[in-house]
ChimeraX commands (.cxc) that place a marker at each C-alpha (Angstrom):
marker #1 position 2.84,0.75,14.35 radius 0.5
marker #1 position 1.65,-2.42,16.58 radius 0.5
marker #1 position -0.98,-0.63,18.88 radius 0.5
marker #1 position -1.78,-2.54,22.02 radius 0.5
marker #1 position -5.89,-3.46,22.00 radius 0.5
marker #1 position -6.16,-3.51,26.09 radius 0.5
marker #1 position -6.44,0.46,26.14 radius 0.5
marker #1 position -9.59,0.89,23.49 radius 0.5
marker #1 position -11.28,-2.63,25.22 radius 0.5
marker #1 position -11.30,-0.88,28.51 radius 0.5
marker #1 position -12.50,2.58,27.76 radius 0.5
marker #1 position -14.78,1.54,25.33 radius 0.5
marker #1 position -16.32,-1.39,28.43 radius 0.5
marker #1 position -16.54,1.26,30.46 radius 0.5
marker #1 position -18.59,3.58,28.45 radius 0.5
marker #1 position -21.13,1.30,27.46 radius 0.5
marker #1 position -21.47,0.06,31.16 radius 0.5
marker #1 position -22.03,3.28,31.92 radius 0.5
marker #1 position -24.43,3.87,29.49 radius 0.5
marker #1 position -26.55,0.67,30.95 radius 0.5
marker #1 position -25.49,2.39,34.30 radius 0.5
marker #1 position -27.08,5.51,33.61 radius 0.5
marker #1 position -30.53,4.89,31.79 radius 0.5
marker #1 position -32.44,4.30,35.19 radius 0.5
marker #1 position -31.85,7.65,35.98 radius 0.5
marker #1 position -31.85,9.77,32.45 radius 0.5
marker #1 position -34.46,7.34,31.00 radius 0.5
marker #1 position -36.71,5.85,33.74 radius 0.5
marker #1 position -36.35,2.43,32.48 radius 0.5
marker #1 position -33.60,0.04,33.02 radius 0.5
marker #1 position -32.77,-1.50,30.16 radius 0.5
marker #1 position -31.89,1.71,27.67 radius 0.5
marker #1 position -33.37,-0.14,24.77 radius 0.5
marker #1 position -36.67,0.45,26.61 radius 0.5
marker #1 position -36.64,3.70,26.84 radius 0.5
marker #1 position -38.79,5.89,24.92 radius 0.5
marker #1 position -36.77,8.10,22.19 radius 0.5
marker #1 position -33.23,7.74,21.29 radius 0.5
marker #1 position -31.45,7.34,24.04 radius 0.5
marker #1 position -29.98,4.37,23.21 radius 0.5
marker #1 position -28.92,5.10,19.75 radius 0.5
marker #1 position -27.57,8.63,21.17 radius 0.5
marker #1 position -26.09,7.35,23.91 radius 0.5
marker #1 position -23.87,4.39,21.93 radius 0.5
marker #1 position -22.86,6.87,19.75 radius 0.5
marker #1 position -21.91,9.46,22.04 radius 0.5
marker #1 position -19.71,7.27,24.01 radius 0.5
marker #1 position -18.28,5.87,20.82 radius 0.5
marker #1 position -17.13,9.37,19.74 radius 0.5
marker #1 position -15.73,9.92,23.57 radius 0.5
marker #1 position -14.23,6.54,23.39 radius 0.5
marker #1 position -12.46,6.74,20.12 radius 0.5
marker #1 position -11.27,10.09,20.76 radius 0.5
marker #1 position -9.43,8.81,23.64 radius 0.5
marker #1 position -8.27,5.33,21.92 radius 0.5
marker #1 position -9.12,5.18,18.42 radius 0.5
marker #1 position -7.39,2.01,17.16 radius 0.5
marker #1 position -7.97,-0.69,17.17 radius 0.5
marker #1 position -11.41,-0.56,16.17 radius 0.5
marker #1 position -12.14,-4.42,16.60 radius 0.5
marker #1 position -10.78,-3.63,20.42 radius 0.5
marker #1 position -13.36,-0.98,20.93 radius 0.5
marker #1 position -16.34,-2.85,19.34 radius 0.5
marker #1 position -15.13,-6.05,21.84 radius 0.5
marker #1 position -14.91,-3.63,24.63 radius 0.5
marker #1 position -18.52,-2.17,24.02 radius 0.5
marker #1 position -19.94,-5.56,23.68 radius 0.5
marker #1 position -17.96,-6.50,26.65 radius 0.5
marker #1 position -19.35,-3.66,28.92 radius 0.5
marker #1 position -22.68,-3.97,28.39 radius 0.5
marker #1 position -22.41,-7.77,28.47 radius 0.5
marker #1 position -20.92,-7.63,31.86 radius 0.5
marker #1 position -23.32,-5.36,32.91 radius 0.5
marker #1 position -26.30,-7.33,31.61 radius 0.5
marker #1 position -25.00,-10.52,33.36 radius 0.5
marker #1 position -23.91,-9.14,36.80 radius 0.5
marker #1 position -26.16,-6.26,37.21 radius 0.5
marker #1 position -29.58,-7.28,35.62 radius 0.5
marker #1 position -31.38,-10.96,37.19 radius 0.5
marker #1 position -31.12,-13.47,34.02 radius 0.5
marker #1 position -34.27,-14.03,32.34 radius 0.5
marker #1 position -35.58,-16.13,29.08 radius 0.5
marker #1 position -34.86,-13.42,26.84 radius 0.5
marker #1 position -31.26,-13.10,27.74 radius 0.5
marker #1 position -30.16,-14.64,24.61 radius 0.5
marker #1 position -32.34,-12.28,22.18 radius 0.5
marker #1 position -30.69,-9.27,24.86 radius 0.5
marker #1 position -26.62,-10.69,23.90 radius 0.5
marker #1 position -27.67,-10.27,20.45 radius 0.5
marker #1 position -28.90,-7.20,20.56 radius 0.5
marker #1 position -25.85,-5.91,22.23 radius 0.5
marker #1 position -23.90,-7.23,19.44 radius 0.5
marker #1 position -26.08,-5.54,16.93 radius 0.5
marker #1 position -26.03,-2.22,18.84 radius 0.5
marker #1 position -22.43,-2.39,19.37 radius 0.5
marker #1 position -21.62,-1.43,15.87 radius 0.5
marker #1 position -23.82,1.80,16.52 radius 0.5
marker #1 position -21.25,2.00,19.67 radius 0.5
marker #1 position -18.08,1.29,16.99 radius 0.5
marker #1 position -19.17,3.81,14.25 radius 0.5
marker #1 position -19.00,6.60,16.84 radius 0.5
marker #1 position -15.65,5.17,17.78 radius 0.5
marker #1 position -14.84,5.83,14.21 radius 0.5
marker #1 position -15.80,9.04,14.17 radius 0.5
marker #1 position -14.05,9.94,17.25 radius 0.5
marker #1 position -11.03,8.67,15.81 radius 0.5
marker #1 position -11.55,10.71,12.81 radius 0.5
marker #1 position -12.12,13.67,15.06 radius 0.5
marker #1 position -9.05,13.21,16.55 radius 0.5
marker #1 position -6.77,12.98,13.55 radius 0.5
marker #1 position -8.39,15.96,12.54 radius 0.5
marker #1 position -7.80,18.26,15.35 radius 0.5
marker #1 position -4.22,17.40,15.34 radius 0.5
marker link #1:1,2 radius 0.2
marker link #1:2,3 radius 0.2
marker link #1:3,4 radius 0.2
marker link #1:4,5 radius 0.2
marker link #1:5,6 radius 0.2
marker link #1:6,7 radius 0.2
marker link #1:7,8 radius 0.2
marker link #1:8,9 radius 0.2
marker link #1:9,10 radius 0.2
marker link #1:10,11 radius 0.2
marker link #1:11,12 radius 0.2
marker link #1:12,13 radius 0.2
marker link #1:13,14 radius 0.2
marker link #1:14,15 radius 0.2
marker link #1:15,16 radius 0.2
marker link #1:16,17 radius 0.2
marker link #1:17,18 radius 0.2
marker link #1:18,19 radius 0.2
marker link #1:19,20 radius 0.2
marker link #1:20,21 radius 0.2
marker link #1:21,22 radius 0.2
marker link #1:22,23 radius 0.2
marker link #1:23,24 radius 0.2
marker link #1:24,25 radius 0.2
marker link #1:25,26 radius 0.2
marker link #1:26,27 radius 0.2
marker link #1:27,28 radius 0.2
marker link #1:28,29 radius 0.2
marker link #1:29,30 radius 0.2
marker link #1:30,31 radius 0.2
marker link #1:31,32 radius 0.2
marker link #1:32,33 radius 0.2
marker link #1:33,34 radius 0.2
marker link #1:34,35 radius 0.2
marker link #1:35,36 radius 0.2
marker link #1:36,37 radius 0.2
marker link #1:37,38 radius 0.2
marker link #1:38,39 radius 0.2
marker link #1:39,40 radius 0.2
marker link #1:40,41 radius 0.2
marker link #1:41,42 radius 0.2
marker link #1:42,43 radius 0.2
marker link #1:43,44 radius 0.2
marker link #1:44,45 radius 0.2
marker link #1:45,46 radius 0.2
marker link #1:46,47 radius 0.2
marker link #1:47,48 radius 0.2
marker link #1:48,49 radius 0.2
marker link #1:49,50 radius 0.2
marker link #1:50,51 radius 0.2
marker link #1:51,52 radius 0.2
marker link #1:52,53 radius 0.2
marker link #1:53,54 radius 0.2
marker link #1:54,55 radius 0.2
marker link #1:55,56 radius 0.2
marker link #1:56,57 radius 0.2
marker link #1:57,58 radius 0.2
marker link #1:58,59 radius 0.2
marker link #1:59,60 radius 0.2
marker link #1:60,61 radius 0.2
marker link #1:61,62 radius 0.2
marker link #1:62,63 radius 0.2
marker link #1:63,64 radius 0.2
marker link #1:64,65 radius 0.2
marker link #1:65,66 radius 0.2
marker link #1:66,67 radius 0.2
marker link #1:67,68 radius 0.2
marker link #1:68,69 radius 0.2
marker link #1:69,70 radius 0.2
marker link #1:70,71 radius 0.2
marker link #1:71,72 radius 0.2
marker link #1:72,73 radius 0.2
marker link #1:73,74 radius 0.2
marker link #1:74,75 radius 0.2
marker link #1:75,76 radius 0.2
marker link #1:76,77 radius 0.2
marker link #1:77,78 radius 0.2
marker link #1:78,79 radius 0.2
marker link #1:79,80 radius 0.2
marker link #1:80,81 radius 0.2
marker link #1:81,82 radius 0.2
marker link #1:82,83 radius 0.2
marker link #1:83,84 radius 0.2
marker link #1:84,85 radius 0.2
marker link #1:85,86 radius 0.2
marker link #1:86,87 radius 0.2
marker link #1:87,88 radius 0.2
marker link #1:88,89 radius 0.2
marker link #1:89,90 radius 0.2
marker link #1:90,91 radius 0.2
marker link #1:91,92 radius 0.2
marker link #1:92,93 radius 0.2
marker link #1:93,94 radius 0.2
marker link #1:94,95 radius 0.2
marker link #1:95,96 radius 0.2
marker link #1:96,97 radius 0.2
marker link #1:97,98 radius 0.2
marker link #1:98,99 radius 0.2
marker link #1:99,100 radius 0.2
marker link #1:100,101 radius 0.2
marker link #1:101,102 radius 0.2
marker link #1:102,103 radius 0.2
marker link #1:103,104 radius 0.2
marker link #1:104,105 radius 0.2
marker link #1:105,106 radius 0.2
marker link #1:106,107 radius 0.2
marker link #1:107,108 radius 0.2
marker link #1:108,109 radius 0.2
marker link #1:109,110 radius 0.2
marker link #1:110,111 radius 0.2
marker link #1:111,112 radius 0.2
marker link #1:112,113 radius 0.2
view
C-alpha cells in the first residue's frame, strides 16, 4: 500500500511547532531546550505518540515534518543569532526523540484496532 507522506509531514510540523509554541508559557523559557526538567524530551515524545497515532507511516515523513516544524518555527518566530547552526542540529538530533514516539503511536494504534 503506497501511503501518501504529505499527511504525517503536516501533523507531525505542527506538533513540534507547537511544542516551541508552547514552552514560554509551560516552561518560562523560550527555547524548550532551556527549560529546566524534561520538558523537552516529554514534550517530543508526547507529540510523537499523538502524531503517529493519527498518521503513523511514513515514518521518514513524520521525522521531516518534526524537523520541519520546529525549523520553521526557529527561523520565523525566534531573531537569528550565531548559534543558529548548533540550534538546526539540535533539532535534527531531537527529532528522532520526536520520531520514536511517532513509532510508538503507530504501534499503539495497530494495537487498539
Amino acid at each position: 500500500m503506497n501511503r501518501s507522506p504529505i499527511r504525517p509531514f503536516l501533523i507531525a510540523a505542527v506538533a513540534t511547532c507547537a511544542v516551541w509554541a508552547l514552552s514560554p508559557w509551560l516552561t518560562g523559557h523560550v527555547e524548550p531546550w532551556d527549560a529546566d526538567g524534561w520538558y523537552y524530551a516529554v514534550a517530543l515524545v508526547l507529540s510523537g505518540v499523538l502524531s503517529g497515532v493519527l498518521a503513523p507511516k511514513p515514518l521518514w515523513a513524520l521525522y521531516l515534518g518534526g524537523m520541519a516544524g520546529q525549523v520553521l518555527y526557529l527561523l520565523l518566530l525566534r531573531p537569528i543569532d550565531p548559534l543558529l547552526g548548533v540550534g538546526l542540529l539540535f533539532v535534527s538530533l531531537w527529532s528522532l526523540v520526536f520520531v520514536a514516539g511517532g513509532f510508538i503511536g503507530g504501534r499503539l494504534r495497530r494495537w487498539s484496532r
